[in-house]
N, CA, C and O atoms as a Tripos MOL2 file, in Angstrom:
@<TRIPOS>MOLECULE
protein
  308   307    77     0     0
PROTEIN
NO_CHARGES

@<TRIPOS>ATOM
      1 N           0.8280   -1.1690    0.0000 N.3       1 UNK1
      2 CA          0.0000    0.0000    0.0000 C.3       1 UNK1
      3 C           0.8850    1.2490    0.0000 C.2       1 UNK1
      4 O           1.7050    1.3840    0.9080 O.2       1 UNK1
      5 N           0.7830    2.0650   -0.8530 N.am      2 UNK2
      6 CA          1.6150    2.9190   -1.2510 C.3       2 UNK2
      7 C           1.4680    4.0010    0.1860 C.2       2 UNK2
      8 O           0.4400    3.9620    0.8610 O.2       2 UNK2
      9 N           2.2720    4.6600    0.4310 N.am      3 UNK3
     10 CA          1.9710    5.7220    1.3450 C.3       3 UNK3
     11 C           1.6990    7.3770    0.8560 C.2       3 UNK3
     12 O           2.2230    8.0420   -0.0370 O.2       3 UNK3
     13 N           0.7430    7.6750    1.7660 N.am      4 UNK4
     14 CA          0.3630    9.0570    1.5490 C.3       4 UNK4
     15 C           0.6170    9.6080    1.7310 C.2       4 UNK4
     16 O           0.6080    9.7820    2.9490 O.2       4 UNK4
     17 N           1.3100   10.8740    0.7620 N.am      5 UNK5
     18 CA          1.8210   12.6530    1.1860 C.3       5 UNK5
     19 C           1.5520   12.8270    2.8930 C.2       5 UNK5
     20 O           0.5640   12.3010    3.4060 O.2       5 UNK5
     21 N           2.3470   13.4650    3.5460 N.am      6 UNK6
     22 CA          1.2490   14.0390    4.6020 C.3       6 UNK6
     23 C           0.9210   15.7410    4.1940 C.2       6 UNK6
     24 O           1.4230   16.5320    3.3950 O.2       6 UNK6
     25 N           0.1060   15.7940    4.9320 N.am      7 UNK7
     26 CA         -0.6090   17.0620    4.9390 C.3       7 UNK7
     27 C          -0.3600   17.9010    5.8730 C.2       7 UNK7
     28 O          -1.0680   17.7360    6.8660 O.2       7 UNK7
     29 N           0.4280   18.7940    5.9330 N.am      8 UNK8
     30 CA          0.7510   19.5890    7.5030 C.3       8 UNK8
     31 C          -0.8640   20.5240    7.8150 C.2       8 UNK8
     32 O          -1.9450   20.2760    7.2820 O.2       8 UNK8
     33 N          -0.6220   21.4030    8.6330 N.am      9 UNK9
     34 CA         -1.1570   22.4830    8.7860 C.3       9 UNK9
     35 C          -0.3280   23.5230    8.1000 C.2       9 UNK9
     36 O           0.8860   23.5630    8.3000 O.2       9 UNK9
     37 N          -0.8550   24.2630    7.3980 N.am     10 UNK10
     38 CA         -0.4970   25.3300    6.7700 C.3      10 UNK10
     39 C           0.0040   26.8770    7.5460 C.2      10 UNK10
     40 O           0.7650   27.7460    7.1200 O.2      10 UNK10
     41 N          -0.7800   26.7940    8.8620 N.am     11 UNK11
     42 CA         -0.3450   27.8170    9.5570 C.3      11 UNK11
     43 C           0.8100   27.5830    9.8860 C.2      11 UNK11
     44 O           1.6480   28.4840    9.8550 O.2      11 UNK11
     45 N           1.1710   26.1210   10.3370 N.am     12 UNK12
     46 CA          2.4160   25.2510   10.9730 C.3      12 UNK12
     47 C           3.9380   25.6500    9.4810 C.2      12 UNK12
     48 O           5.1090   25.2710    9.4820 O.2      12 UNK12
     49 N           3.0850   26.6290    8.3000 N.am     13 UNK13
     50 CA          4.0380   26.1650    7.1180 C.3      13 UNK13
     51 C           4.3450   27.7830    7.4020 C.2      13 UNK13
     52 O           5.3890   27.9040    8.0430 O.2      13 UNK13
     53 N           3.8210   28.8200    7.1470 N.am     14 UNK14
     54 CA          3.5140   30.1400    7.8640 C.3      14 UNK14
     55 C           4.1000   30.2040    8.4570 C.2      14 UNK14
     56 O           5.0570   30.5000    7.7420 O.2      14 UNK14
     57 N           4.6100   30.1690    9.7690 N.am     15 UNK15
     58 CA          5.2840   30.4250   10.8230 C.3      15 UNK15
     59 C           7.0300   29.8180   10.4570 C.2      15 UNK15
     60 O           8.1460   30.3060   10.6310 O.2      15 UNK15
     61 N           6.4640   28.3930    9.8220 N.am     16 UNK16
     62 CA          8.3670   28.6230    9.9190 C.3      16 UNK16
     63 C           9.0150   29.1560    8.8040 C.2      16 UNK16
     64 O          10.2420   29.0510    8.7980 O.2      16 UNK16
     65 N           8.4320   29.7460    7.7870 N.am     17 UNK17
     66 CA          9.0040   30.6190    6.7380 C.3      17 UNK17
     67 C           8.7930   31.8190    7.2120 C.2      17 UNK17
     68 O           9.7410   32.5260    6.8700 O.2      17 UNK17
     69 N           7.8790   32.5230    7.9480 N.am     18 UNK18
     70 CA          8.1700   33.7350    8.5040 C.3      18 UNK18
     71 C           9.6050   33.7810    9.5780 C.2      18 UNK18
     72 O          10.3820   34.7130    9.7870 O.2      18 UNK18
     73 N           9.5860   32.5180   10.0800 N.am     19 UNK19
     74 CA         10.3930   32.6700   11.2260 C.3      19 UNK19
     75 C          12.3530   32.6110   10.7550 C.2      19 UNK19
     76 O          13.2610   32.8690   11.5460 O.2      19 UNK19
     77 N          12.5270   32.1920    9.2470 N.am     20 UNK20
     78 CA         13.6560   32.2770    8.5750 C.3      20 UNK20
     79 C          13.3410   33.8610    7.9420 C.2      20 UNK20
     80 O          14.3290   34.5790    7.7880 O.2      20 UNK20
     81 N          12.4770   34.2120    7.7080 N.am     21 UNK21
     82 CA         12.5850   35.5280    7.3080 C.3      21 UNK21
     83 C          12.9730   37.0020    8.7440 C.2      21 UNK21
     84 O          13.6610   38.0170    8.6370 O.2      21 UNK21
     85 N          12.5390   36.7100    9.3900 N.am     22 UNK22
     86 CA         13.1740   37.2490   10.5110 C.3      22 UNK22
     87 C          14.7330   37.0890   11.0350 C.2      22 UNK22
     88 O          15.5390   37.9430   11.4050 O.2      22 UNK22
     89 N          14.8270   35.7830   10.9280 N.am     23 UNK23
     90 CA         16.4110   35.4710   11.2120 C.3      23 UNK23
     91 C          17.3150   36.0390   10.2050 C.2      23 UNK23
     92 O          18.5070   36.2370   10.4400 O.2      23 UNK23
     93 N          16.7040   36.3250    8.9920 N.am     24 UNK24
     94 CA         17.2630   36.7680    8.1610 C.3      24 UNK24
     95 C          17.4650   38.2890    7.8510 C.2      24 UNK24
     96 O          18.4240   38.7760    7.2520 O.2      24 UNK24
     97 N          16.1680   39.0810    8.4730 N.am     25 UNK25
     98 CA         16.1860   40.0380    9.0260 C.3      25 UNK25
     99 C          17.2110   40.8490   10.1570 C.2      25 UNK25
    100 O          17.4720   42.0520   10.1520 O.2      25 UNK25
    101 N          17.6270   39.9770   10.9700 N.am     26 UNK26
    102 CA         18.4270   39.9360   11.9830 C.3      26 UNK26
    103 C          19.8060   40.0580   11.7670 C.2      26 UNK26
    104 O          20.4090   40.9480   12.3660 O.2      26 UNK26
    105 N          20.5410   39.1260   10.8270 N.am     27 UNK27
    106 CA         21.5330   38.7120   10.1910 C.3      27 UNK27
    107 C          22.0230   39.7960    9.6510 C.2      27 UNK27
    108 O          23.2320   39.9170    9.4520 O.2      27 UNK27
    109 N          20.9530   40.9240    9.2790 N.am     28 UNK28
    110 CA         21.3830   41.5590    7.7690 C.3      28 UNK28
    111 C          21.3470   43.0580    9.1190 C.2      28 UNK28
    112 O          21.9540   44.1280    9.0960 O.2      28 UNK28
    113 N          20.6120   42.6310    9.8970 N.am     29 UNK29
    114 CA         20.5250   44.1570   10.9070 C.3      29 UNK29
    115 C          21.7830   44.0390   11.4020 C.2      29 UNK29
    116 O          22.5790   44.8370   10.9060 O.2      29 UNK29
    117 N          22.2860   43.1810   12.3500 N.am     30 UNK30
    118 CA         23.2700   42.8680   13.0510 C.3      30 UNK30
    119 C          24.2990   43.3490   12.8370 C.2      30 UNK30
    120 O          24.8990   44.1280   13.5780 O.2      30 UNK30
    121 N          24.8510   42.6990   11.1450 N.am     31 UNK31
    122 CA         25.8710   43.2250   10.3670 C.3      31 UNK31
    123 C          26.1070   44.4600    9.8770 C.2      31 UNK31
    124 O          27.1040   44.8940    9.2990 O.2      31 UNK31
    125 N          24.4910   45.2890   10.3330 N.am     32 UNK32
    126 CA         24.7320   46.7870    9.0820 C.3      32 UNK32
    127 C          25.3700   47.6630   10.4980 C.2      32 UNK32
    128 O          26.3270   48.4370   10.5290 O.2      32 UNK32
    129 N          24.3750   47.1840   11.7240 N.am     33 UNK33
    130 CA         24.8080   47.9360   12.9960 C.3      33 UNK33
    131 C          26.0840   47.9540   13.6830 C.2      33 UNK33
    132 O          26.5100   48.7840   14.4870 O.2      33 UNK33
    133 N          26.6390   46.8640   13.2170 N.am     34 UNK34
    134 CA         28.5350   46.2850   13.3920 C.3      34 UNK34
    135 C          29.2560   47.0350   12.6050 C.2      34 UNK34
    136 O          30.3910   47.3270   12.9820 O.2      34 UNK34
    137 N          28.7250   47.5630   11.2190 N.am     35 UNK35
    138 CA         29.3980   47.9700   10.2080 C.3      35 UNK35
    139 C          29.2510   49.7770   10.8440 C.2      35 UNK35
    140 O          30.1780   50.5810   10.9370 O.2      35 UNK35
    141 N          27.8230   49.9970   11.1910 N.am     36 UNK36
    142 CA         28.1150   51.8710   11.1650 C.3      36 UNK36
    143 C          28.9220   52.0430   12.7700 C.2      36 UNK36
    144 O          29.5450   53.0720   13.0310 O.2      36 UNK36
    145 N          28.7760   50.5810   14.0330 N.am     37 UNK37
    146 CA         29.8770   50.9530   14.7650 C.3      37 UNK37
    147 C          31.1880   51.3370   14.7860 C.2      37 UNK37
    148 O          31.7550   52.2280   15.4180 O.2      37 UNK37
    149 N          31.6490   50.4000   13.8710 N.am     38 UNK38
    150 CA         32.7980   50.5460   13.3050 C.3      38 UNK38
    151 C          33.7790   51.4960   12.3440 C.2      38 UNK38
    152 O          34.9810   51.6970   12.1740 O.2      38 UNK38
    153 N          32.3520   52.0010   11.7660 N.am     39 UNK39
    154 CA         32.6950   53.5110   10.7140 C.3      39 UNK39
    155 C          32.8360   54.6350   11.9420 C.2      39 UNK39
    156 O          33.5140   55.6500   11.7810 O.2      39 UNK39
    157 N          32.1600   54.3650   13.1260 N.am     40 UNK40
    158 CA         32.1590   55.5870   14.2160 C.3      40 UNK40
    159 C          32.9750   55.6870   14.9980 C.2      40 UNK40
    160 O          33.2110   56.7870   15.4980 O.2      40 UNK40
    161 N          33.8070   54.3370   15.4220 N.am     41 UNK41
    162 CA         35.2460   54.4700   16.2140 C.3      41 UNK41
    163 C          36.1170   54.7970   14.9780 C.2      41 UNK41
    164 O          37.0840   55.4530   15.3670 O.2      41 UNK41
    165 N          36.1560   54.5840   13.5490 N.am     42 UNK42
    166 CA         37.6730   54.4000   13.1690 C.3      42 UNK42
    167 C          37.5210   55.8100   12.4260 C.2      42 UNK42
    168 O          38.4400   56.4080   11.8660 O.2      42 UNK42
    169 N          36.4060   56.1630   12.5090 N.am     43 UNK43
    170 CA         35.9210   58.0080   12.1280 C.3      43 UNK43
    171 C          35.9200   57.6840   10.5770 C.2      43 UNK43
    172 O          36.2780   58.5830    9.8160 O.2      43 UNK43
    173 N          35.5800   56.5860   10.1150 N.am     44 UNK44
    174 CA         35.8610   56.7540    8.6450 C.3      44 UNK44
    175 C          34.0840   57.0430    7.6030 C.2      44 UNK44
    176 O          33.0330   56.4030    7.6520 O.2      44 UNK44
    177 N          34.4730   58.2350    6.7990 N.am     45 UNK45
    178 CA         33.7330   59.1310    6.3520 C.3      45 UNK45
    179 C          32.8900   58.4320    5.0360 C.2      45 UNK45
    180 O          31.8430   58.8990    4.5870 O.2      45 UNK45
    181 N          33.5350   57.2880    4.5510 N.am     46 UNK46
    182 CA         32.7140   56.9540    3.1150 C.3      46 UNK46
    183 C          32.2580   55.9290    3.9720 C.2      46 UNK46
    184 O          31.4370   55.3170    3.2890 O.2      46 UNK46
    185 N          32.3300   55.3720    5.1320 N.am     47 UNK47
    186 CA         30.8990   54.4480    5.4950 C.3      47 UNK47
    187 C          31.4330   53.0140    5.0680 C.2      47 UNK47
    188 O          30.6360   52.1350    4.7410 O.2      47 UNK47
    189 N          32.8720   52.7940    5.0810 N.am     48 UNK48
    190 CA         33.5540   51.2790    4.5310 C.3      48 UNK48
    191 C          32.9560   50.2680    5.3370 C.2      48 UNK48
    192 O          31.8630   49.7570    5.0900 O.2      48 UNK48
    193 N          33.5220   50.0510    6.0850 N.am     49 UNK49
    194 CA         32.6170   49.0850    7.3450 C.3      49 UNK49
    195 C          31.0540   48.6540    6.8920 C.2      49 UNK49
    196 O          30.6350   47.5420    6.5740 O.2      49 UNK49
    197 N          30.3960   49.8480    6.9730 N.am     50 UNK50
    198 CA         28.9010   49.6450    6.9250 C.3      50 UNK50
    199 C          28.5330   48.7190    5.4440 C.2      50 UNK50
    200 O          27.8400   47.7120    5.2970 O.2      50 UNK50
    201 N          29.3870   49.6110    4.3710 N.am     51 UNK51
    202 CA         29.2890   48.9640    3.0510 C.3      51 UNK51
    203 C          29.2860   47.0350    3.0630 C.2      51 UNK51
    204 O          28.5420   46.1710    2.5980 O.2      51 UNK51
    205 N          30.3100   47.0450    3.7120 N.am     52 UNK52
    206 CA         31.2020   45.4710    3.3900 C.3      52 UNK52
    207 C          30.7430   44.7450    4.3010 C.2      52 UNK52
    208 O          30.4260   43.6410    3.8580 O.2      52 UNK52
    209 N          30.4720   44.9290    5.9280 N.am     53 UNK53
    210 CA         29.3870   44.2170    6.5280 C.3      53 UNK53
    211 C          28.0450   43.6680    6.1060 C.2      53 UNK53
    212 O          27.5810   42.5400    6.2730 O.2      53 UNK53
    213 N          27.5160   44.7700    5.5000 N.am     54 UNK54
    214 CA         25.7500   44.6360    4.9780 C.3      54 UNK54
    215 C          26.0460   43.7570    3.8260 C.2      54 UNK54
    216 O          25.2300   42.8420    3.7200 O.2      54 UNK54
    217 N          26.9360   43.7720    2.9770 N.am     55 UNK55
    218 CA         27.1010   42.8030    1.9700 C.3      55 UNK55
    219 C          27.4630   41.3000    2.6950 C.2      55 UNK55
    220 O          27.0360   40.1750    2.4310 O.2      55 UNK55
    221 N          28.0510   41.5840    3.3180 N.am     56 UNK56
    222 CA         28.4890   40.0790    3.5210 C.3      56 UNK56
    223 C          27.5780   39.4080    4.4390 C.2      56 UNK56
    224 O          27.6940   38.1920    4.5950 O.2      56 UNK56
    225 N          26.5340   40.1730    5.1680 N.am     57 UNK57
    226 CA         25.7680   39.3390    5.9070 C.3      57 UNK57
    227 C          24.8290   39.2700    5.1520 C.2      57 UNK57
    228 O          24.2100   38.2050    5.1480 O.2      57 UNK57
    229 N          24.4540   40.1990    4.3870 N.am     58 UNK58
    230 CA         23.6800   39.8130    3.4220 C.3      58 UNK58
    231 C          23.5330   38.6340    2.5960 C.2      58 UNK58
    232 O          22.7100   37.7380    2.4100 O.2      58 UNK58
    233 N          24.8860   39.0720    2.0950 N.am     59 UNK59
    234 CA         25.4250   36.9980    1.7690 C.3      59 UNK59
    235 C          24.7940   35.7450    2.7510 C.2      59 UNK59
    236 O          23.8630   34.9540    2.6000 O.2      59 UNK59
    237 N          25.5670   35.9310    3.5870 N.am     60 UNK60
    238 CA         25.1120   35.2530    4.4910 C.3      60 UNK60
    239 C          23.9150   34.6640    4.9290 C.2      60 UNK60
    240 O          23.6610   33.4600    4.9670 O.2      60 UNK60
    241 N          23.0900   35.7490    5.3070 N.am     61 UNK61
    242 CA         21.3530   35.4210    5.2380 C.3      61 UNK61
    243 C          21.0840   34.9350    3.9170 C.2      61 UNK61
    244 O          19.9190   34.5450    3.8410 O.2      61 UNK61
    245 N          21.7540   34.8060    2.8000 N.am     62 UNK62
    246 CA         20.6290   34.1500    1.6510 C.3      62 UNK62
    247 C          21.1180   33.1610    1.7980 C.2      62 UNK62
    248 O          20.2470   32.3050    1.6410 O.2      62 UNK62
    249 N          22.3980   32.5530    2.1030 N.am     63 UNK63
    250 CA         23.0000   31.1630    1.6350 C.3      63 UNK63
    251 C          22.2330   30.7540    3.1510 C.2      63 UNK63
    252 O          21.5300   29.8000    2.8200 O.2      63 UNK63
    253 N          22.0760   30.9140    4.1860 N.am     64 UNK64
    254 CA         21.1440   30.6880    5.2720 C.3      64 UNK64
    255 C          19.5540   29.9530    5.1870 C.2      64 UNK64
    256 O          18.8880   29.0320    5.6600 O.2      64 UNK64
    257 N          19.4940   31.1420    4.1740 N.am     65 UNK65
    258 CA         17.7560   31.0000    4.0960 C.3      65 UNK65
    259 C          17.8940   29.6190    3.0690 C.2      65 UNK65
    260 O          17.4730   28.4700    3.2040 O.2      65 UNK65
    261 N          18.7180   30.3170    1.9330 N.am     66 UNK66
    262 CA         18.7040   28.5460    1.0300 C.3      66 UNK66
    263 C          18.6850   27.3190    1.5900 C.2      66 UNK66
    264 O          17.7760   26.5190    1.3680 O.2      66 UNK66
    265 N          19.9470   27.0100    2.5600 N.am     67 UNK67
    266 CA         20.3930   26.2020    3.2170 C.3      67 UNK67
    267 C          18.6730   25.2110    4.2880 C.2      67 UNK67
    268 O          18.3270   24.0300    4.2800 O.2      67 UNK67
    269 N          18.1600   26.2650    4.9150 N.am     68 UNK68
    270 CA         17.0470   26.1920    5.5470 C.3      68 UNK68
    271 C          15.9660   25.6330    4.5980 C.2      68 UNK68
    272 O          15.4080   24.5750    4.8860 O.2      68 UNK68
    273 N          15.6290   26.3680    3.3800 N.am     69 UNK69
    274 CA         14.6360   25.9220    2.7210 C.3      69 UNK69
    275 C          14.7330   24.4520    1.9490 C.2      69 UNK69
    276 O          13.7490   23.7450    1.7330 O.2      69 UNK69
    277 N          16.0660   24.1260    1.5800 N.am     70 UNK70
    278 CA         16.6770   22.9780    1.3890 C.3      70 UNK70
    279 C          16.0480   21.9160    2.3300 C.2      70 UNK70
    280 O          15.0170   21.2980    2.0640 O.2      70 UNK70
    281 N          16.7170   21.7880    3.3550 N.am     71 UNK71
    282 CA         16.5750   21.2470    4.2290 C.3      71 UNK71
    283 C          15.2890   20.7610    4.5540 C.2      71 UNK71
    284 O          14.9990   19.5810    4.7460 O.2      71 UNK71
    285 N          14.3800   21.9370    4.6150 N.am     72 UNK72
    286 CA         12.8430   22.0930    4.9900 C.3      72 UNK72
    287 C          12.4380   21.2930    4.0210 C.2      72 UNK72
    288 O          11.7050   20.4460    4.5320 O.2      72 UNK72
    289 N          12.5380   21.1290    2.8900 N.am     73 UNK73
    290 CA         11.7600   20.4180    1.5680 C.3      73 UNK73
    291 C          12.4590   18.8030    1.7700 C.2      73 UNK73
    292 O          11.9100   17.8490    1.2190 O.2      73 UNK73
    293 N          13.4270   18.6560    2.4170 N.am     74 UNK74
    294 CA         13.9970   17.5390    2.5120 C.3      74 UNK74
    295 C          12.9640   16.7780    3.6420 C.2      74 UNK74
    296 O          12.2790   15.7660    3.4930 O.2      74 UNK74
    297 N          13.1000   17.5310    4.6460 N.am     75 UNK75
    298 CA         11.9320   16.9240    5.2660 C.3      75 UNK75
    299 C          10.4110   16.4270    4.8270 C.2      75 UNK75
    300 O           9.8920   15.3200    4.9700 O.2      75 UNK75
    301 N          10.0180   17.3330    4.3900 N.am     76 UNK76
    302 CA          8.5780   17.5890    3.7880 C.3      76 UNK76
    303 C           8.4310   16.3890    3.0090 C.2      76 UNK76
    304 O           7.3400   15.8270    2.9120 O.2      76 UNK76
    305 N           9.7220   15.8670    2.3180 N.am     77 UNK77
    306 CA          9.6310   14.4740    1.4070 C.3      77 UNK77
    307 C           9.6890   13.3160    2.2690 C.2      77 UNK77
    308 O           9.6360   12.1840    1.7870 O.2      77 UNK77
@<TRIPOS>BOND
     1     1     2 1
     2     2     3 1
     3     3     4 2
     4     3     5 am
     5     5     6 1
     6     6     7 1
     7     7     8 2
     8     7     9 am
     9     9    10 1
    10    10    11 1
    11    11    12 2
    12    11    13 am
    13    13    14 1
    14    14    15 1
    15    15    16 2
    16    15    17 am
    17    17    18 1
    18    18    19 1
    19    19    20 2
    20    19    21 am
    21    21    22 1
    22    22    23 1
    23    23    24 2
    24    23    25 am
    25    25    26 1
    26    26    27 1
    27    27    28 2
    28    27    29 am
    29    29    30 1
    30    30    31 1
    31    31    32 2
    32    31    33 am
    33    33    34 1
    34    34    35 1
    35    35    36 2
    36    35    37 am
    37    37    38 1
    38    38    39 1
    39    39    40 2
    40    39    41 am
    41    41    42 1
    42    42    43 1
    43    43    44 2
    44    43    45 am
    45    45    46 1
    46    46    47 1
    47    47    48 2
    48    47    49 am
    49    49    50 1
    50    50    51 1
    51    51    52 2
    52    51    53 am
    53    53    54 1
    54    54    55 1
    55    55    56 2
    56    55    57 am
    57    57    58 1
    58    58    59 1
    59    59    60 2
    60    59    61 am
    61    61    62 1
    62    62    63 1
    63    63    64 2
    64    63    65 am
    65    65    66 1
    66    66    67 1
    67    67    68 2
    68    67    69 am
    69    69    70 1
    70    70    71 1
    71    71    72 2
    72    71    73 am
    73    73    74 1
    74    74    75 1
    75    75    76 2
    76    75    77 am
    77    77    78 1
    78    78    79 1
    79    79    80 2
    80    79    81 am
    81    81    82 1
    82    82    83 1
    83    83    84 2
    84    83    85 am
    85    85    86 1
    86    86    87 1
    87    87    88 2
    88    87    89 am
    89    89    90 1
    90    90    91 1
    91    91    92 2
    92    91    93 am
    93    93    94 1
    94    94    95 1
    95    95    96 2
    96    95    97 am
    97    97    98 1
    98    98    99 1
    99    99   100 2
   100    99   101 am
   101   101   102 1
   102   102   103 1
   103   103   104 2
   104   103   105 am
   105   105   106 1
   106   106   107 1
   107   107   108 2
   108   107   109 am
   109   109   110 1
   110   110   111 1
   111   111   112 2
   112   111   113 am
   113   113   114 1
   114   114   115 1
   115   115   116 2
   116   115   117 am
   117   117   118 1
   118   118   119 1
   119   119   120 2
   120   119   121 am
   121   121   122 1
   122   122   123 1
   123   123   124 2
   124   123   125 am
   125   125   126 1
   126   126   127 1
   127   127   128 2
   128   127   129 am
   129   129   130 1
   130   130   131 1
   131   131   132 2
   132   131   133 am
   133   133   134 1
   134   134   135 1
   135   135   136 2
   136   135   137 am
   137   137   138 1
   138   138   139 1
   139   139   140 2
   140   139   141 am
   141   141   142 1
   142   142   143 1
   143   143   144 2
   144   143   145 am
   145   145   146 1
   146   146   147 1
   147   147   148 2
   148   147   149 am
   149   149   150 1
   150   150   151 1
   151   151   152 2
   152   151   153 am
   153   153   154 1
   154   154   155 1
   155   155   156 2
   156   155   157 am
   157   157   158 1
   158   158   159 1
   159   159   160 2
   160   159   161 am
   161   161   162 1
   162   162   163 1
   163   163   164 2
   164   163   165 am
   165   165   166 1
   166   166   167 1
   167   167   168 2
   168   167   169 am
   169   169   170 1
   170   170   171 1
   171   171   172 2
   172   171   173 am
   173   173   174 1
   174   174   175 1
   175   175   176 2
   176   175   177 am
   177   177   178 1
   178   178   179 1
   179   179   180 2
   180   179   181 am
   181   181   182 1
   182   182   183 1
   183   183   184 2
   184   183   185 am
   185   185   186 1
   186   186   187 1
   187   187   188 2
   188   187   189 am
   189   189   190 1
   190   190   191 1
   191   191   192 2
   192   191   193 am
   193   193   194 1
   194   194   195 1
   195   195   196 2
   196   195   197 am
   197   197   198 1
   198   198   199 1
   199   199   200 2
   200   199   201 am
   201   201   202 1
   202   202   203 1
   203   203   204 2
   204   203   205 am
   205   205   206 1
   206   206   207 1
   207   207   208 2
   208   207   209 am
   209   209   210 1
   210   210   211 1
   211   211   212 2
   212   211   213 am
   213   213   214 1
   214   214   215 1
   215   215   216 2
   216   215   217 am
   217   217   218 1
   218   218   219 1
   219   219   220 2
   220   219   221 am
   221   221   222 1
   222   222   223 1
   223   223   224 2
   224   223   225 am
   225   225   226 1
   226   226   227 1
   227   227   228 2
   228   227   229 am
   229   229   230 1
   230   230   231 1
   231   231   232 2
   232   231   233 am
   233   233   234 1
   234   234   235 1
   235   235   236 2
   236   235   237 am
   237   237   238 1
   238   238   239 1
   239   239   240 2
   240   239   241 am
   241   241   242 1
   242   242   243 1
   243   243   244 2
   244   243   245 am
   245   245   246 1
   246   246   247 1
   247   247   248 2
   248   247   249 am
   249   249   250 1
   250   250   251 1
   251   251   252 2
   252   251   253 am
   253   253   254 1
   254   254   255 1
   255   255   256 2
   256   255   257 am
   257   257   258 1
   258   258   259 1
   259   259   260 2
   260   259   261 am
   261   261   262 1
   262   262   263 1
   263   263   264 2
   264   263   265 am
   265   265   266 1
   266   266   267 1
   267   267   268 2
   268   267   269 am
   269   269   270 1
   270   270   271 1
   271   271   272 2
   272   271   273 am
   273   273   274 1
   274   274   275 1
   275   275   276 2
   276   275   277 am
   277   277   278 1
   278   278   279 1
   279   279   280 2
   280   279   281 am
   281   281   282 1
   282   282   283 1
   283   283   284 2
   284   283   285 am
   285   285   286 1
   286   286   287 1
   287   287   288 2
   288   287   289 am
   289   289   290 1
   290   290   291 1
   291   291   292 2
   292   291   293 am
   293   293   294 1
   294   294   295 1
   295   295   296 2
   296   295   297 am
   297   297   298 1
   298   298   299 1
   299   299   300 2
   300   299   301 am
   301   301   302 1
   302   302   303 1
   303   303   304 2
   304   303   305 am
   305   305   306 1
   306   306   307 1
   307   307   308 2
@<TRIPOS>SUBSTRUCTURE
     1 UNK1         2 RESIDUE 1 A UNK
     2 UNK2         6 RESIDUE 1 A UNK
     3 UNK3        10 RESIDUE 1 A UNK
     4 UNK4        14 RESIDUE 1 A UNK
     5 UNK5        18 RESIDUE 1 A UNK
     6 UNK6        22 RESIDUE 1 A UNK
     7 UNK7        26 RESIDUE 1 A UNK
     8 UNK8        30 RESIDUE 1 A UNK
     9 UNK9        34 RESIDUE 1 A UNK
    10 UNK10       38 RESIDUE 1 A UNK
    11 UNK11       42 RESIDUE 1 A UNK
    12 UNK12       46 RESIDUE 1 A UNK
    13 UNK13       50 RESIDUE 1 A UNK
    14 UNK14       54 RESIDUE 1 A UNK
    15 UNK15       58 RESIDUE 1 A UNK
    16 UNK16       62 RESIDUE 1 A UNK
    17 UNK17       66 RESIDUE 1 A UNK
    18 UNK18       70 RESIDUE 1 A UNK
    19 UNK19       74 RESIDUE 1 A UNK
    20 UNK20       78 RESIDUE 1 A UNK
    21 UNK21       82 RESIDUE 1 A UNK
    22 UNK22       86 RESIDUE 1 A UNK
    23 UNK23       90 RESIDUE 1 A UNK
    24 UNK24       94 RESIDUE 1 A UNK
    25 UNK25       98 RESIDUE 1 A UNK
    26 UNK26      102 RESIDUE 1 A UNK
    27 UNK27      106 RESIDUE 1 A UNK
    28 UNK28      110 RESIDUE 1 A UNK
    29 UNK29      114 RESIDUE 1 A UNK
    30 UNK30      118 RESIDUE 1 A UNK
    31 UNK31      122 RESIDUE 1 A UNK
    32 UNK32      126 RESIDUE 1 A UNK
    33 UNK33      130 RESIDUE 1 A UNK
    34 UNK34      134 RESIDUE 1 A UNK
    35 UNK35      138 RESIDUE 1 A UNK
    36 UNK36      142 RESIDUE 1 A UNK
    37 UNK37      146 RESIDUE 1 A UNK
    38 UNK38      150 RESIDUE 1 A UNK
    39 UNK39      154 RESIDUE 1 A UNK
    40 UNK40      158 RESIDUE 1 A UNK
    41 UNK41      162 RESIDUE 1 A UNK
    42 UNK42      166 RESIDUE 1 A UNK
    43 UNK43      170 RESIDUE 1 A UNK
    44 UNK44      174 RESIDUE 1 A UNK
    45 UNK45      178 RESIDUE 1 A UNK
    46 UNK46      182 RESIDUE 1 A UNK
    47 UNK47      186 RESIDUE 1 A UNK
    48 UNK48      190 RESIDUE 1 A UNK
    49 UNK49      194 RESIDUE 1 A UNK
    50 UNK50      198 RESIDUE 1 A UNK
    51 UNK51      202 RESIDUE 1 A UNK
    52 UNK52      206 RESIDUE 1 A UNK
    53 UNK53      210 RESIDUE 1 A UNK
    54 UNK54      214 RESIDUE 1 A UNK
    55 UNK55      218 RESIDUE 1 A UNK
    56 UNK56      222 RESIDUE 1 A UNK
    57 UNK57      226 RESIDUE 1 A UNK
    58 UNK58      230 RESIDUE 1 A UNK
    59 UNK59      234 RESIDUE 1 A UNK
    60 UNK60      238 RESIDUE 1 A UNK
    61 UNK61      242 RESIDUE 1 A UNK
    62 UNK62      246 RESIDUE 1 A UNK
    63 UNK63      250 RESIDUE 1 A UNK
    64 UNK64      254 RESIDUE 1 A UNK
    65 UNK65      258 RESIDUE 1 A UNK
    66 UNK66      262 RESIDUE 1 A UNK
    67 UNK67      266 RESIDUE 1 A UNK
    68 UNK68      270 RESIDUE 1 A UNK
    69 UNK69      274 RESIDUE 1 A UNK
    70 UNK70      278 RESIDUE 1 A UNK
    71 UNK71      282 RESIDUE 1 A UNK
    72 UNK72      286 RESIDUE 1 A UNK
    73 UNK73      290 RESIDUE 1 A UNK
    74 UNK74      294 RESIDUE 1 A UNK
    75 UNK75      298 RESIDUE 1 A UNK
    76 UNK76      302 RESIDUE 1 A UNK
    77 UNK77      306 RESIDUE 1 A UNK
C-alpha cells in the first residue's frame, strides 16, 4: 500500500518561513549595525565598514535562508 503525502497544517508552514525571514532580518541588521559601529570608532567618512558588513551578511542570510529551505523540503519528502 503505497503511502500518503502528509498534509501539515499550513499555519504550521507560515510560521516557519516567517520565522527564517526574521532570522534573516536579523543577520542583515546585526551586520549593518557592526558595520556603522565601526565607521564611528575608526571616524571613517565613506561608510567602509557599513558597506562590506551589509554585503556580507547579506550573503550570508541568503545562503542561510537557502540552506534552511533545502533542508525544509527535505523533510517535507
Amino acid at each position: 500500500m503505497p503511502e500518503q503525502p502528509k498534509k501539515g497544517n499550513p499555519l504550521n508552514s507560515y510560521a516557519k518561513y516567517s520565522g527564517i525571514g526574521i532570522q534573516m532580518f536579523a543577520i542583515i541588521g546585526i551586520g549593518s549595525f557592526i558595520g556603522v559601529k565601526l565607521d564611528d570608532h575608526y571616524g571613517n567618512e565613506g561608510s567602509l565598514w557599513t558597506i562590506i558588513l551589509s554585503l556580507t551578511a547579506t550573503i550570508v542570510a541568503v545562503v542561510f535562508v537557502i540552506r534552511r529551505i533545502i533542508a525544509n523540503s527535505k523533510d517535507d519528502n
